[in-house]
C-alpha positions as a printed Julia matrix, in Angstrom:
156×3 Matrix{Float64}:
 -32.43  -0.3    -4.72
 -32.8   -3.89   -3.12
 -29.08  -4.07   -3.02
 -27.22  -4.92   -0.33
 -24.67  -1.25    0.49
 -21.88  -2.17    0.85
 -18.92  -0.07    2.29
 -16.55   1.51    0.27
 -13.39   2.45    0.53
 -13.36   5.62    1.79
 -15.8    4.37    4.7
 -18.82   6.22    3.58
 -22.07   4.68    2.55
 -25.36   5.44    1.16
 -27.15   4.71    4.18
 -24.59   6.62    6.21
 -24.7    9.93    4.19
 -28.63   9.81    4.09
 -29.0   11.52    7.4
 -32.8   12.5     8.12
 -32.1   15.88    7.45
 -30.61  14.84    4.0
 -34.33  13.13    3.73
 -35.89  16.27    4.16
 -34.29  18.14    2.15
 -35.13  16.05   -0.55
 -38.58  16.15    0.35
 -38.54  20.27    0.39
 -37.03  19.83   -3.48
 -39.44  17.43   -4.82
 -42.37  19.17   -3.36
 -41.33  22.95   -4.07
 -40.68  21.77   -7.99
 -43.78  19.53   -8.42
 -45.96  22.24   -6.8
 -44.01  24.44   -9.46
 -45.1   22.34  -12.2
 -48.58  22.11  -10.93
 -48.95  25.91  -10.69
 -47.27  25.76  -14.18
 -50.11  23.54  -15.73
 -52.64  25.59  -13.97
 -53.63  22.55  -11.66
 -53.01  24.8    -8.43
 -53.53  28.23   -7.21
 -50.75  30.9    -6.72
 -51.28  30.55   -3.24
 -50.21  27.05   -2.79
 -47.38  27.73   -4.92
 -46.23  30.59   -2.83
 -46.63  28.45    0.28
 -44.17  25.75   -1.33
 -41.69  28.64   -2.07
 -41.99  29.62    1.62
 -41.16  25.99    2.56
 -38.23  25.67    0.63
 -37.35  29.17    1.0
 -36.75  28.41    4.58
 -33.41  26.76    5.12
 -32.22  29.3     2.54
 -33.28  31.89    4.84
 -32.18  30.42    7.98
 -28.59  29.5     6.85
 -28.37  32.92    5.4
 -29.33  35.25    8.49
 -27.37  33.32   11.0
 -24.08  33.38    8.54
 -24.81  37.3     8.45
 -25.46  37.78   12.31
 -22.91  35.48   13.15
 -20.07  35.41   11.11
 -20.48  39.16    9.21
 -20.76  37.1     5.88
 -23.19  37.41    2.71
 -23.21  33.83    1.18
 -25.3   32.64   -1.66
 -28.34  32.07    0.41
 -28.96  35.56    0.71
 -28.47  35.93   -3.21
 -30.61  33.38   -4.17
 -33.51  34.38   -1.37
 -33.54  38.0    -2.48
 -33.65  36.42   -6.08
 -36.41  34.44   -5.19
 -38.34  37.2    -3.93
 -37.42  39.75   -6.45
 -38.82  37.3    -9.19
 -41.93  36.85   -7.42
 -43.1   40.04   -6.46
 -42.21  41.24  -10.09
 -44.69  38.58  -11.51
 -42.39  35.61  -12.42
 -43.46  33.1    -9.98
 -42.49  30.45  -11.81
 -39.11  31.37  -12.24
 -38.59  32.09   -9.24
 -39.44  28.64   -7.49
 -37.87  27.07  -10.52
 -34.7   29.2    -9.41
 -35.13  28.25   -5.81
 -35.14  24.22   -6.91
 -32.13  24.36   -8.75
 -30.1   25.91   -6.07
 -31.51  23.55   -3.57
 -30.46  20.74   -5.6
 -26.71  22.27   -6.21
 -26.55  22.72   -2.34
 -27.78  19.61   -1.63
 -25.19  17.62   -4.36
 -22.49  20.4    -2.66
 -23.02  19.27    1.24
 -23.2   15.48    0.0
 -19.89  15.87   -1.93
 -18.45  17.99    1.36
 -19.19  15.03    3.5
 -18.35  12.37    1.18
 -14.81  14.26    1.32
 -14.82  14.42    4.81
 -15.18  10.07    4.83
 -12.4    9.78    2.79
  -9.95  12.16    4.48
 -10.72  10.41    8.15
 -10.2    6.79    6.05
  -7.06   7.78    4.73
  -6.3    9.76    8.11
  -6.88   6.16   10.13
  -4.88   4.28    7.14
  -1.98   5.74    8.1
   0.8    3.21    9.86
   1.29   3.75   13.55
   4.78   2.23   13.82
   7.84   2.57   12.24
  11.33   0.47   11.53
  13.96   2.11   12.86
  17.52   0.02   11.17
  20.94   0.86   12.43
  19.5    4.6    12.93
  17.91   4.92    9.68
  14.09   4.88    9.16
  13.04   2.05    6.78
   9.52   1.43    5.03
   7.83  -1.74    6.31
   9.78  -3.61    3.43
  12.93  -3.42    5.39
  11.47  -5.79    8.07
  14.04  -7.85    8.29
  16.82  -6.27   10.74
  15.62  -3.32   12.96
  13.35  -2.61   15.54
   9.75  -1.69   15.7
   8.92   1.52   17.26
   6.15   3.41   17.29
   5.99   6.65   15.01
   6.06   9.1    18.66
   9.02   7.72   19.72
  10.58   8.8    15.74
């Protein structure tokens, strides 16, 4: 990881799609699932494991109750929080934070992918020429530079 980033293409780095938010959200995954595994190898009580599914529960939770007071729309958060709480309260525990993980992790890869996307599509967006050559009334790629004149692509 010593290694300098450097930009790509599409203008989106490492650095630049690690927001702090991105940080914690990493930090919810890692310590819902090893708190999973502890409960798992007996190492911790229930009740630290249910406080872990409570912490990654929560963005779940949020998301999902303002997309249904706001918008009118059931998304997966909902699913996977009534899941969640379904599989605990009938005895599963494990399974149920286990659950929770994995969809944190497919969310997270999901919104990193969405704004990876989003990089791209303004790069290409600001690749695109701003001028065009106009010869004897015929528009002409930038190879055609020899006889016309230079306009900009509003006045085409």
């Amino acid at each position: 990881m010593s290694e300098a980033v450097e930009p790509r293409e599409d203008g989106a780095t490492w650095r630049d799609l690690m927001t702090r938010e991105r940080w914690i959200e990493i930090g919810r995954i890692l310590l819902t699932g090893t708190v999973a595994l502890l409960y798992w190898q007996q190492l911790v009580p229930i009740q630290v494991l249910w406080a872990a599914v409570v912490i990654g529960l929560y963005p779940l939770v949020r998301t999902g109750l303002a997309d249904l007071i706001t918008e009118r729309k059931i998304g997966t958060e909902i699913f996977v929080t009534i899941a969640t709480i379904v599989a605990i309260f009938g005895g599963e525990t494990v399974a149920g934070a286990v659950l929770m993980v994995i969809i944190l992790i497919a969310e997270f890869i999901a919104d990193l992918n969405t704004d990876r996307a989003r990089a791209s599509i303004k790069a290409l967006i600001g690749s695109v020429p701003q001028t065009a050559i106009v010869r004897d009334n015929v528009l002409c790629g930038e190879a055609a530079a020899g006889n016309g004149q230079q306009v900009s692509l509003r006045q085409v």
